[in-house]
C-alpha positions as CSV (number, residue, x, y, z in Angstrom):
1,X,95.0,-20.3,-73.8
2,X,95.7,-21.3,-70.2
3,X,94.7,-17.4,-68.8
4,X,91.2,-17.6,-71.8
5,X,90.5,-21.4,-69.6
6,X,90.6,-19.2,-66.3
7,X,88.6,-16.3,-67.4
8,X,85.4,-18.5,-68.5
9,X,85.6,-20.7,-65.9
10,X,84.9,-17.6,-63.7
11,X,82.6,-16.5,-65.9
12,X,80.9,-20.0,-65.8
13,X,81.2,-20.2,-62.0
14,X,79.4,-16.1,-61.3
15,X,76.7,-17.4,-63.7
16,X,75.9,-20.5,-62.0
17,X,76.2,-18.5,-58.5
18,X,73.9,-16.2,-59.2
19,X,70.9,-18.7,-61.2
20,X,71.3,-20.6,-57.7
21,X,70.8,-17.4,-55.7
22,X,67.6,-16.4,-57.8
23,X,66.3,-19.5,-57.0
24,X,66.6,-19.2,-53.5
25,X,64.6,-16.0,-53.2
26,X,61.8,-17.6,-55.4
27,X,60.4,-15.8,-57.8
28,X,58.7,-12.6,-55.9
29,X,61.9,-11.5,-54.5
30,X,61.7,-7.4,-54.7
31,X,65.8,-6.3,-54.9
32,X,65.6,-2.7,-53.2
33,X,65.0,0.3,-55.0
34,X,68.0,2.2,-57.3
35,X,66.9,5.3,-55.1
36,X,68.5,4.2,-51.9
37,X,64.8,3.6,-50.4
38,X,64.7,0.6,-48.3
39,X,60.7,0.5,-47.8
40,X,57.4,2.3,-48.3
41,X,56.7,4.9,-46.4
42,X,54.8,4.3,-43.1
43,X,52.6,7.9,-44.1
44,X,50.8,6.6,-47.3
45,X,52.9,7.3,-49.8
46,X,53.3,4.9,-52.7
47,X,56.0,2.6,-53.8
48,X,59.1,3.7,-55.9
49,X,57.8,3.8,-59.9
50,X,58.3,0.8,-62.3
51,X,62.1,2.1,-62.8
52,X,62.9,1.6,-58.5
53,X,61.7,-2.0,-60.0
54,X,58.7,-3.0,-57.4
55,X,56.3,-6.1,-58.2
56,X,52.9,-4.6,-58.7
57,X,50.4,-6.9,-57.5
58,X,47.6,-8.4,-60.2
59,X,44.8,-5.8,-59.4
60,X,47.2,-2.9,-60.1
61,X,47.2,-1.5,-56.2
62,X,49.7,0.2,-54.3
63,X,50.9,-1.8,-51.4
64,X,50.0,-1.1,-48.4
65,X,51.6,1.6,-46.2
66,X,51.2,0.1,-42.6
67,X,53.7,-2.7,-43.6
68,X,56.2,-3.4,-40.1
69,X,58.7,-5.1,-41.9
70,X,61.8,-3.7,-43.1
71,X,64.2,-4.2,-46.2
72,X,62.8,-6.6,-48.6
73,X,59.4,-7.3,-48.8
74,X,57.6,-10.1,-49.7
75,X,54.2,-9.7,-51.4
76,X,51.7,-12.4,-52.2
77,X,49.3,-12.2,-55.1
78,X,45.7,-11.4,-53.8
79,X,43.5,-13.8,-55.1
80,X,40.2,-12.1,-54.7
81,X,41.7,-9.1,-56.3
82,X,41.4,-7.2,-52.7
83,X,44.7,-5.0,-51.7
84,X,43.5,-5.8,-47.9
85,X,46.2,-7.4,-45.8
86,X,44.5,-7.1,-42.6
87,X,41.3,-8.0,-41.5
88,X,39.9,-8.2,-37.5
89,X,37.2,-9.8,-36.5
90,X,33.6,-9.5,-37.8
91,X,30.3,-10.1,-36.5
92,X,29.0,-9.9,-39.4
93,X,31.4,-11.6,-42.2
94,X,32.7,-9.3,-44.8
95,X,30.9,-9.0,-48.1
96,X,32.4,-10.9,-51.1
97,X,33.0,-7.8,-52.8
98,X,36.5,-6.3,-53.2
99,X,37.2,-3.7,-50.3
100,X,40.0,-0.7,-50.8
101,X,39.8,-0.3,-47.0
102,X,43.2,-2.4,-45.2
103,X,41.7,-2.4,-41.8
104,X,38.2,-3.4,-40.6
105,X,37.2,-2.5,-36.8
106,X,34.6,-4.9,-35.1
107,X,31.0,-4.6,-35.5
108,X,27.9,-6.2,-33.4
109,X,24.5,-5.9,-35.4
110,X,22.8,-8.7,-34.9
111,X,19.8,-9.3,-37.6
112,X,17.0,-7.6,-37.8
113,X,13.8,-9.9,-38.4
114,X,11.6,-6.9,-39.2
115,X,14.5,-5.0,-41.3
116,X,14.5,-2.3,-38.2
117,X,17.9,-0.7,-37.9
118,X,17.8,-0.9,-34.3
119,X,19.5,-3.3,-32.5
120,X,17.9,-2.7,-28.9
121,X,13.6,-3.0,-27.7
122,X,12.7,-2.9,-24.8
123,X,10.5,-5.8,-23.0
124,X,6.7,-5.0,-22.6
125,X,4.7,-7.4,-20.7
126,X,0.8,-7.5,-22.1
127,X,-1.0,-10.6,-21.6
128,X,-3.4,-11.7,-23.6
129,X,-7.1,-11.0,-23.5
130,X,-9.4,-14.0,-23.3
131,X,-12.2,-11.8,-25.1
132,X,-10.3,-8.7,-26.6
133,X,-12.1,-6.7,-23.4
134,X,-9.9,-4.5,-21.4
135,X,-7.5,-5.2,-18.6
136,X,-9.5,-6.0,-15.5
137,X,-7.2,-3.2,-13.6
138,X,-9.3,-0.9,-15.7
139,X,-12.7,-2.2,-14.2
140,X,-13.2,0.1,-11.1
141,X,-13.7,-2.3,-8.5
142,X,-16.4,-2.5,-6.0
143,X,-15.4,-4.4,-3.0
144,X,-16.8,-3.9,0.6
145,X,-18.6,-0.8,1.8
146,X,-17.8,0.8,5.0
147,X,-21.2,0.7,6.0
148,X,-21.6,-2.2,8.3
149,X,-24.6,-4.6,7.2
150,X,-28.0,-4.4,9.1
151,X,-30.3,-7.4,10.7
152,X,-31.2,-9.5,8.1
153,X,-35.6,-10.0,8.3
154,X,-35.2,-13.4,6.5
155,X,-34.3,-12.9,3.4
156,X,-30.8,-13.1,1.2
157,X,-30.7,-9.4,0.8
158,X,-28.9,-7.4,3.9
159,X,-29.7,-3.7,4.0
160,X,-26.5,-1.7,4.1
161,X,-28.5,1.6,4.9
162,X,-28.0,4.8,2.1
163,X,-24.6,4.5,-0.1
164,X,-25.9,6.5,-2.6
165,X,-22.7,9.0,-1.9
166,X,-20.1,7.9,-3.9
167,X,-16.1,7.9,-3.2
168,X,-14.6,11.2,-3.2
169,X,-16.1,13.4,-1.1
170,X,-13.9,15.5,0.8
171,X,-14.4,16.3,4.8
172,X,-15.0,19.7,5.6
173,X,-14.5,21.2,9.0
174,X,-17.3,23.1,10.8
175,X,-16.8,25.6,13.9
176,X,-19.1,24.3,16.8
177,X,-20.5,26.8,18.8
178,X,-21.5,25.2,21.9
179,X,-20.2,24.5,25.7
180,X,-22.8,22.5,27.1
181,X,-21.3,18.9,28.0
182,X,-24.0,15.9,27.7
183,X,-22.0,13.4,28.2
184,X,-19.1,13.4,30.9
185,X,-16.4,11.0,29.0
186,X,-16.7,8.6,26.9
187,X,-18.2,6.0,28.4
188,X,-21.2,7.9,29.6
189,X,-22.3,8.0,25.7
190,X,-21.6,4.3,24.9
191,X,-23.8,3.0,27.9
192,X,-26.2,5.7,26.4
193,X,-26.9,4.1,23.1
194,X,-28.6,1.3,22.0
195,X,-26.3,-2.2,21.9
196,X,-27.5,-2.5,18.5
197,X,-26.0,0.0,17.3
198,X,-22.5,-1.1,18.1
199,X,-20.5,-3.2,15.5
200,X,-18.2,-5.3,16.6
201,X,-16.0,-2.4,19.1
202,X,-17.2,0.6,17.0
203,X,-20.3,3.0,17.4
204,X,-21.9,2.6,13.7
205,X,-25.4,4.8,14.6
206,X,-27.3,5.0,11.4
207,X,-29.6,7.8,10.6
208,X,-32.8,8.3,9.2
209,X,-31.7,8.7,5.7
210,X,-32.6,12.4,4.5
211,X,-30.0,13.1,6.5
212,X,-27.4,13.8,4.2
213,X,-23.6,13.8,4.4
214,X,-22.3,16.9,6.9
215,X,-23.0,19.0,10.1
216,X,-26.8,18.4,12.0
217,X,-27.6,18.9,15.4
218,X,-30.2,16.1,16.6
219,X,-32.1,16.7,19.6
220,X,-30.1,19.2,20.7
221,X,-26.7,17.5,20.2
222,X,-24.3,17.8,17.4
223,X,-22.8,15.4,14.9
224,X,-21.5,14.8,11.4
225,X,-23.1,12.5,9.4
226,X,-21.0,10.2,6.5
227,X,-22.8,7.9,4.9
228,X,-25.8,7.1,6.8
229,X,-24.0,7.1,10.2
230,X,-23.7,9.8,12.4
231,X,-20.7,10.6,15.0
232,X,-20.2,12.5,18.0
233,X,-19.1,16.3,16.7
234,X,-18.8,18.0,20.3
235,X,-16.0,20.6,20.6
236,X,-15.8,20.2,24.6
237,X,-16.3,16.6,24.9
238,X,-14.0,13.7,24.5
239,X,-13.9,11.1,21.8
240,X,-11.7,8.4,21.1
241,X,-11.7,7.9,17.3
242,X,-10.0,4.9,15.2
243,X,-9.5,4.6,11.8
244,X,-11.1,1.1,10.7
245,X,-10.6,-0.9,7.6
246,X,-14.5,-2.6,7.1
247,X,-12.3,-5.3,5.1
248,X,-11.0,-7.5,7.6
249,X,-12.7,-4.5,10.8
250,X,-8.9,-3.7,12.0
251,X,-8.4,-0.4,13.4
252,X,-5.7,1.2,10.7
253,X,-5.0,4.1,13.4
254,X,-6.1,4.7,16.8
255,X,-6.0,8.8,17.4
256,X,-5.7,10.4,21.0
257,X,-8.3,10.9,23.4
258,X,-9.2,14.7,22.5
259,X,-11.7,16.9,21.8
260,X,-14.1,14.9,19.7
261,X,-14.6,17.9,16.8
262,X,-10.4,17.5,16.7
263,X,-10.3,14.0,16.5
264,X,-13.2,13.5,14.1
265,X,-11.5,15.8,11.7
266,X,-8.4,14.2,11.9
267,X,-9.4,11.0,10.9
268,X,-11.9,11.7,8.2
269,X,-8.9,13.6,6.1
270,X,-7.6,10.4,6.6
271,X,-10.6,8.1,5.8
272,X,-11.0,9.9,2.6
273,X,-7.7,10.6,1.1
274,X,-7.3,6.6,1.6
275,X,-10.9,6.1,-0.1
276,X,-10.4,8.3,-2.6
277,X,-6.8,6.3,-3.7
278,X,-8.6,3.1,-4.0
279,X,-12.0,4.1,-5.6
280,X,-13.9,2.1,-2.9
281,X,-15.6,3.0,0.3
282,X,-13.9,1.0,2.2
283,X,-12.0,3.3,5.4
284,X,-14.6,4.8,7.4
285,X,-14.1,6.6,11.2
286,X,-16.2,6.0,14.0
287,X,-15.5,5.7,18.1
288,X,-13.8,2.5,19.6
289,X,-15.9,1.1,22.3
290,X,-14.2,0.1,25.9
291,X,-13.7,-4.0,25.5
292,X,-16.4,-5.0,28.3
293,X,-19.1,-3.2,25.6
294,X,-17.8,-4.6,22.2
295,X,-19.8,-6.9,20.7
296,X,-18.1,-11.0,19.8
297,X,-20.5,-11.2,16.6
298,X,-22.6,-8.4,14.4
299,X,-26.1,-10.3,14.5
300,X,-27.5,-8.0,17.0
301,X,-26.2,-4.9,15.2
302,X,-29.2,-2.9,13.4
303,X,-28.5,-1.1,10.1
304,X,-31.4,1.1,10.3
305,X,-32.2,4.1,12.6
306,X,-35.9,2.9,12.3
307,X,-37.1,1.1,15.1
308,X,-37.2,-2.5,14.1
309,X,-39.7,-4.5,16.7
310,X,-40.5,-8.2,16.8
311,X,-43.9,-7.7,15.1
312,X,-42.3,-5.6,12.6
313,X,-40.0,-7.8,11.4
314,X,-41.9,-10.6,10.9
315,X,-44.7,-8.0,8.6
316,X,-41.5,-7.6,7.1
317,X,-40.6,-11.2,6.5
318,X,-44.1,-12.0,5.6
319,X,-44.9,-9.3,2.9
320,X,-41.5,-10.3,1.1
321,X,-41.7,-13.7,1.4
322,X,-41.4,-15.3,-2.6
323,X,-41.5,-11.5,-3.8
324,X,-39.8,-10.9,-7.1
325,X,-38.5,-7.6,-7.5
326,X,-41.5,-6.8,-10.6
327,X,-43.7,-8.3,-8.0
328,X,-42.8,-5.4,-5.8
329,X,-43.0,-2.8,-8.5
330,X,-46.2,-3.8,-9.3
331,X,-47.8,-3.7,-5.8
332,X,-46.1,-0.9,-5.0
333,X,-46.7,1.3,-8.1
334,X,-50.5,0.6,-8.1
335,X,-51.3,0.5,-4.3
336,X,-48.3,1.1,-2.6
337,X,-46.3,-0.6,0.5
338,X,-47.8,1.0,3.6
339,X,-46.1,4.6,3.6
340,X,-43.5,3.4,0.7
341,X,-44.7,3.9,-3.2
342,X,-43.3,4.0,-6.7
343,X,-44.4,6.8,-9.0
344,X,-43.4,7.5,-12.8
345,X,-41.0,10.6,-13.0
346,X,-40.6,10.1,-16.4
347,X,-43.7,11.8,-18.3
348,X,-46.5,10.6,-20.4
349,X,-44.1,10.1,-23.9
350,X,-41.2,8.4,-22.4
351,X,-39.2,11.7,-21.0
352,X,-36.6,11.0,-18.5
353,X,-36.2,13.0,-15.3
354,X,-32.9,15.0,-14.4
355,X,-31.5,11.6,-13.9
356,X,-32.3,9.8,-16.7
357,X,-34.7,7.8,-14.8
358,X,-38.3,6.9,-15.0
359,X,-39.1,5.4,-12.0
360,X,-39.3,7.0,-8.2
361,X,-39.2,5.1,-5.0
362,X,-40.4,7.5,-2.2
363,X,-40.9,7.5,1.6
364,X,-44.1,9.3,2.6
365,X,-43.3,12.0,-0.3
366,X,-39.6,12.3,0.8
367,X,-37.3,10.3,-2.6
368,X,-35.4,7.1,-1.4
369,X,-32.7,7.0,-0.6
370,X,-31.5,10.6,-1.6
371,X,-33.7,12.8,-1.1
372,X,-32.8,14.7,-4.2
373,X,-34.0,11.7,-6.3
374,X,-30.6,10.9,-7.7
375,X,-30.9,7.1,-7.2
376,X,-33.5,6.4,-9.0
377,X,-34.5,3.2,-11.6
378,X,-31.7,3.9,-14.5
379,X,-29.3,1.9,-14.4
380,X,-26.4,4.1,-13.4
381,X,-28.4,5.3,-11.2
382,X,-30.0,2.4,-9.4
383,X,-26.0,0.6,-9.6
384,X,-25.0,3.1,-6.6
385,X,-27.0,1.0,-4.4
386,X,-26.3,-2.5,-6.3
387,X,-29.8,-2.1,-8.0
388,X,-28.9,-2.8,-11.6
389,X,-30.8,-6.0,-11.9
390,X,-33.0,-5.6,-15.1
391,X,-35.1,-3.4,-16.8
392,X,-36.5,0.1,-14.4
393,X,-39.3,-1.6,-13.1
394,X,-37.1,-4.8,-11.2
395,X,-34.3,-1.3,-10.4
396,X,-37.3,0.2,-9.1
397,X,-38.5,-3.1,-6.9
398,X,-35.0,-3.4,-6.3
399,X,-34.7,0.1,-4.4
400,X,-38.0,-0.5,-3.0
401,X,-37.1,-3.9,-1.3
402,X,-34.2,-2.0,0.3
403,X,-36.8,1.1,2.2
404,X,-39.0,-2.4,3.4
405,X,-35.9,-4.5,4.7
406,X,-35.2,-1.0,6.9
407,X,-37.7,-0.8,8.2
408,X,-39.3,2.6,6.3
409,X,-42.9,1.2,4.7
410,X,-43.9,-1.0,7.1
């Protein structure tokens, strides 16, 4: 009886030994597999079957197989029914669905207000129109024309002399052939020429305007003429040219003292690649004076290569005086303006001449102010001399008023 007292109590003692140990290790406590394996394999492969004794989880998944920890594991139900035991960080949080995937990598797509997939634009600056009209950088501007203005004969209106050559024209180089010297430097031809016809420090000589835009010898002597202007073009004579800017009249570049053909063509490559860039006649070439000859102020300078007298000027003043521009259409198309008249180049029915135009103003029976009647009263036309003022007939007086202030009708 004594040895049956020992036995149970030994019995009773292992029992309560091991109730207290299971308690311990709570009640997800995996004892190792019969098979000897002491943890999933870190390549993926799944846990020992039901009979190696491993909890499966509540969603029936495997375990995962990146697991660190050695021996037994502990495994904590999923709530959410997801086998994921990893997640890094998200931008965007992770949908509530369940996900088989154990590790996430970091993503940065920010929203979309448009539902584009792209997550980068780039900046474009467009400010707004006040009308829905075009940028003004389209508009090709006008600014100042490198002729220099003439003497004004009393009225608001300051002839410029013929501008009817627009930007773009490209200097071309002509072979002199002459030796005889007029003029033995430079300052024999500026005490030569009329004051007037100095602006500011530069020779500005305007020409009668059928002279158009290239090589002419004028009594005798040769020059180019841009413009309206004509300059010294004298292969054995010496020129000192300058590259102005009729902006603010500052020299851009002052060229050598040389042969006056060389310098001349120097500078007009010049004047009109930087005139062509900017859509403006603005550059122009012409001889720098020596200081004791400039001129202070332009009021004496004279536009026109007419010959503009006292008693001419004030004809000129008079006849203008409270003129509209129809009011000079009118007088002008019926009786004419002493050797300046209008004529209709645009037939009987309404026809339009090569230009569009229906309205001629002519000098004695050359066209003003180009002489192959391109300026004329349409208003494309008539706008290359700042002429597009109304309908033909005010274009037409517009021209017109322009040959009178010159100096050509009177």
């Amino acid at each position: 009886m004594k040895k049956i007292a020992i036995v149970c109590s030994a019995v009773y003692l292992l029992t309560m030994s091991a109730e207290i140990s299971a308690q311990t290790r709570g009640p997800h406590y995996n004892p190792p597999s019969s098979s000897g394996s002491s943890h999933p394999s870190s390549s993926g492969s799944s846990h020992p079957s039901s009979s190696g004794s491993s909890h499966p989880s509540s969603s029936g998944s495997s375990h995962p197989s990146s697991s660190s920890t050695h021996g037994p594991s502990y495994h904590p139900p999923s709530s959410s029914g997801s086998s994921s035991s990893t997640h890094t960080t998200h931008y965007n949080p992770p949908s509530s669905s369940g996900s088989s995937s154990s590790t996430h990598t970091t993503h940065y797509n920010p929203p979309s207000s448009s539902g584009s997939s792209s997550s980068t634009h780039t900046t474009h600056y467009n400010p707004p129109s006040s009308s829905g009209s075009t940028p003004s950088t389209s508009t090709t501007p006008h600014g100042p024309r490198y002729n220099p203005p003439g003497t004004s004969v009393g009225t608001s209106h300051v002839p410029h002399g013929p501008r009817y050559n627009p930007p773009g024209n490209i200097h071309t180089p002509v072979l002199v052939h002459t030796t005889v010297i007029h003029f033995g430097g430079p300052r024999d031809y500026y005490s030569s020429i009329n004051s007037h016809y100095i602006y500011y420090r530069w020779v500005q000589y305007p020409v009668q305007y059928w002279y158009t835009d290239g090589y002419w010898e004028m009594d005798g002597y040769p020059y180019y003429v841009n413009r309206g202007y004509r300059y010294r073009y004298n292969p054995v004579e010496m020129c000192q040219y300058e590259l102005v800017d009729a902006e603010n009249n500052s020299t851009i570049k002052a060229y050598p003292l040389q042969a006056c053909t060389t310098a001349y063509d120097q500078c007009a490559v010049e004047r009109d690649t930087m005139n062509r860039t900017i859509g403006l006649e603005r550059y122009f070439c012409a001889e720098a004076v020596d200081a004791d000859l400039a001129q202070t102020q332009n009021t004496d300078y004279q536009g026109s290569a007419v010959e503009m007298t006292e008693a001419k000027r004030a004809a000129i003043a008079s006849y203008l005086e409270d003129m509209s521009y129809k009011d000079i259409f009118h007088d002008a198309f019926n009786n004419g303006v002493g050797t300046c008249s209008i004529t209709n180049v645009g037939g009987m029915f309404g026809n339009r001449n090569a230009y569009n135009c229906k309205y001629q103003v002519n000098v004695g029976t050359k066209a003003y102010p180009a002489v192959n009647g391109s300026v004329c009263s349409d208003d494309a036309q008539a706008a290359q001399v700042d002429c597009s003022v109304g309908n033909e007939k005010e274009n037409a007086g517009c021209i017109l008023k322009q040959a009178i202030e010159s100096g050509y009708c009177h």
